[in-house]
N, C-alpha and C positions, 0 to 999 in steps of 0.2 A: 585158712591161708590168708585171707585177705583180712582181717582183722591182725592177724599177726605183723604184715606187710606195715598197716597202720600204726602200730604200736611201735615198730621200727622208726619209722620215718619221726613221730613224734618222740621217741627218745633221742633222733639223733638231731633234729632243730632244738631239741633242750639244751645235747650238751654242745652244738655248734653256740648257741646266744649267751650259754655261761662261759665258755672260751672269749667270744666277744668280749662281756660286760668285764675281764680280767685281762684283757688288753689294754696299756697304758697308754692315752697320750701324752708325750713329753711336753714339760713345762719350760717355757723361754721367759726370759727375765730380759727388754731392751737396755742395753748401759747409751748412753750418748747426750748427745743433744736433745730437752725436754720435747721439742715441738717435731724434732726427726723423730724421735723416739714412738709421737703421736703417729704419727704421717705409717709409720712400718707396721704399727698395729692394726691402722683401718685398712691397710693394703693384703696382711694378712687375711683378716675376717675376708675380707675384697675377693683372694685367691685360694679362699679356700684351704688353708695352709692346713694340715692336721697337727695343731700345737696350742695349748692354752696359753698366751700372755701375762706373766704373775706382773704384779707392782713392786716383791717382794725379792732380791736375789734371793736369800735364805732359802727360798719354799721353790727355786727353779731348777730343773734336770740341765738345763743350757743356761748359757748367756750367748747374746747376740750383739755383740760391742761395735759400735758406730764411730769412723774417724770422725772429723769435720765436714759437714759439707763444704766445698769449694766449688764456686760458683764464682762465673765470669760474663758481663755484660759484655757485649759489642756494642762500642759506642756510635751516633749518627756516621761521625766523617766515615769512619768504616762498614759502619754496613752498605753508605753510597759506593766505599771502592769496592767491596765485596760484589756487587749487583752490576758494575761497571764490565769488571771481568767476567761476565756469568757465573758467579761463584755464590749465589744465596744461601749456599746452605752453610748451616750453623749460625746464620743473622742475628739468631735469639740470645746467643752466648752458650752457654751449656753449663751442667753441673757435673761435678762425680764425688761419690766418697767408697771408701772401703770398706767393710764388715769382717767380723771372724763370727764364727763358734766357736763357743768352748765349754765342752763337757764339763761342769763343776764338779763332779766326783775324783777328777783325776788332774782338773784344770788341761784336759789336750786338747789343743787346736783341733776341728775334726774339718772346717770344712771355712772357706773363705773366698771372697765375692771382691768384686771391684767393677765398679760400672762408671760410663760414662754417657749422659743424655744432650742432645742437643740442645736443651730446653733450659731458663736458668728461672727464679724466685719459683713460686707458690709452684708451678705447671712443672720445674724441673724435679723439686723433692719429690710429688706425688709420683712421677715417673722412675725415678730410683728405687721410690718406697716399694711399687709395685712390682719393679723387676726384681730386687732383692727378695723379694716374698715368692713369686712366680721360680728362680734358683733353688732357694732355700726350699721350696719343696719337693720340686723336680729332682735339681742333683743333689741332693742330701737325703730328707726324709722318705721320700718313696723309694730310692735304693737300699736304708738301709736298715727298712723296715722299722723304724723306733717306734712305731705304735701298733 
């Protein structure tokens, strides 16, 4: 009985790991800006995103298309009146841009992002990058199981 038990259990972590190794993770191809483009890929890796990042659209299940970033400095005179009325926040300026998916099989919008950071240059992209990556895997790919 208890050999049989084992021989069970060992058939069925075989065919659970070949179920696994036949699960696909979807391929994302970033379209946008060269250096956004950088910033969404090390934010991916960053959060753990379940998706490989092709260089190639050709060879991707997505694309992840990037407006422009839009970034606005607060200049001195105003971040002094900003601080005068107790109003510090946002001092830094901020940034936001917009994202889609889009399933390249069928080209349909599945899923689309819009964010806005307090934060603007080098400190604001990475902040986007990360929330967009932290989104994209949250409400998209962990709901809708694509791998």
């Amino acid at each position: 009985m208890r050999k049989t038990a084992l021989v069970l259990c060992a058939l069925i972590f075989c065919a659970s790991a070949t179920f696994a190794a036949d699960a696909t993770i979807p391929s994302i191809f970033i379209a946008g800006d060269s250096n956004f483009s950088t910033a969404l890929t090390a934010a991916m890796v960053k959060k753990h995103v379940p998706a490989t990042v092709v260089a190639d659209a050709d060879h991707a299940d997505y694309t992840l298309q990037a407006a422009a970033v839009d970034s606005k400095d607060e200049s001195g005179a105003g971040k002094i009146a900003r601080c005068m009325f107790l109003d510090c926040i946002g001092m830094n300026g901020y940034s936001e841009v917009s994202v889609k998916l889009i399933r390249n099989q069928d080209k349909t919008i599945v899923w689309a992002y819009q964010v806005r950071k307090a934060n603007s240059g080098p400190l604001g992209v990475q902040s986007l990058s990360e929330a967009i990556a932290k989104h994209l895997k949250n409400d998209y790919l962990d709901k809708h199981n694509t791998y």
